[in-house]
N, C-alpha and C positions, 0 to 999 in steps of 0.2 A: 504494500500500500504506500509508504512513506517513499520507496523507488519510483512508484508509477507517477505518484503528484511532482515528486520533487524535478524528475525527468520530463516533464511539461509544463513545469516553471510556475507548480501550484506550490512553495517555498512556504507559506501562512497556513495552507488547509493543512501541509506535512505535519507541522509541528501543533496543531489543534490536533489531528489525530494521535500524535505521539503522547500530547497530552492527557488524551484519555484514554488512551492506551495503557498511561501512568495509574492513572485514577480507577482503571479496574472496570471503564467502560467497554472498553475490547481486552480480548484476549491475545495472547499469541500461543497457537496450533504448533505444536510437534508432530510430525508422520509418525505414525503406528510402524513395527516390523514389516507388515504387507504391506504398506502405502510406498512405503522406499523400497521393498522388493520391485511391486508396481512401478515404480518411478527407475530406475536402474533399466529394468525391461522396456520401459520408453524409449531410453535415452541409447538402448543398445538399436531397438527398430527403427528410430528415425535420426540414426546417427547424421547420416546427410545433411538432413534438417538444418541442423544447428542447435538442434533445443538444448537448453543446460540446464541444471538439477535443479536451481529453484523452480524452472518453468513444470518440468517434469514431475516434481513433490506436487505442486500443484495441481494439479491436473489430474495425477494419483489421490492426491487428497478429495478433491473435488465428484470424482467419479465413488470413489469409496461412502464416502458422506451423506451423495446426494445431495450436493450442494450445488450452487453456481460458481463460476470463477469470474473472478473479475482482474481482468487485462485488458490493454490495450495494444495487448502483441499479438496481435492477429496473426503474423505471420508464422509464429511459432505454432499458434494453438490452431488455426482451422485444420490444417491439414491430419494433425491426430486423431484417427480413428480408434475410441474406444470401447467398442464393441458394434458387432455388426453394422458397419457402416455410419453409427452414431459420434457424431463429434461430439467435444466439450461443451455443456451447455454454459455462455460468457454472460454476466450481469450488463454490461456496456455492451451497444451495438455500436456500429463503426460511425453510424449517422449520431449517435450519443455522445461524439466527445465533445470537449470542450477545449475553447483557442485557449494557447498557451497564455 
C-alpha cells in the first residue's frame, strides 16, 4: 500500500495510512506456509513475466483469502492465471486510478 501511493506521488495518503496502520486501524498480513509455497510456484510459472515475490505473496495471498488485490500493476497481475482461466480479482480498475 505505502509502495503503490508513495510511487504515484500520493506522499500524504502514504503516511495517513502508515499512521493507522500504527494505530491498529490496518493490519499487516504474513503469508501462511501454502500462501509462499503458492507464491514460489508463481514466480517459478511466470518467470518470464517478471513478477517478484511481493507481487506473487500477493496474489497467493489474495486467491487463498478470497480477497481482492489491490494494485496498480496491471502488468504483473493480468496475465496470472489462477485457476482455470480465472485471473486475480484487483480492487482498482485501470479506469480507477488517480493522477499523480
Amino acid at each position: 500500500m505505502d509502495l503503490l501511493l508513495r510511487s504515484r506521488g500520493h506522499a500524504k495518503a502514504a503516511t495517513t495510512f502508515e499512521v493507522a496502520l500504527l494505530e491498529g486501524v490496518h493490519r499487516l498480513e504474513a503469508p501462511t506456509g501454502a500462501e509462499l509455497a503458492q507464491a514460489v510456484a508463481l514466480l517459478e510459472r511466470y518467470q518470464d513475466l517478471g513478477l517478484d515475490l511481493p507481487d506473487a505473496v500477493t496474489i497467493s495471498m489474495a486467491v487463498a483469502r478470497r480477497a481482492w488485490a489491490w494494485t496498480w500493476d496491471y502488468r504483473h497481475f493480468r496475465p496470472v492465471a489462477v485457476g482455470r482461466g480465472r485471473g486475480v480479482p484487483l480492487l482498482v480498475a485501470e479506469d480507477e486510478l488517480p493522477d499523480p
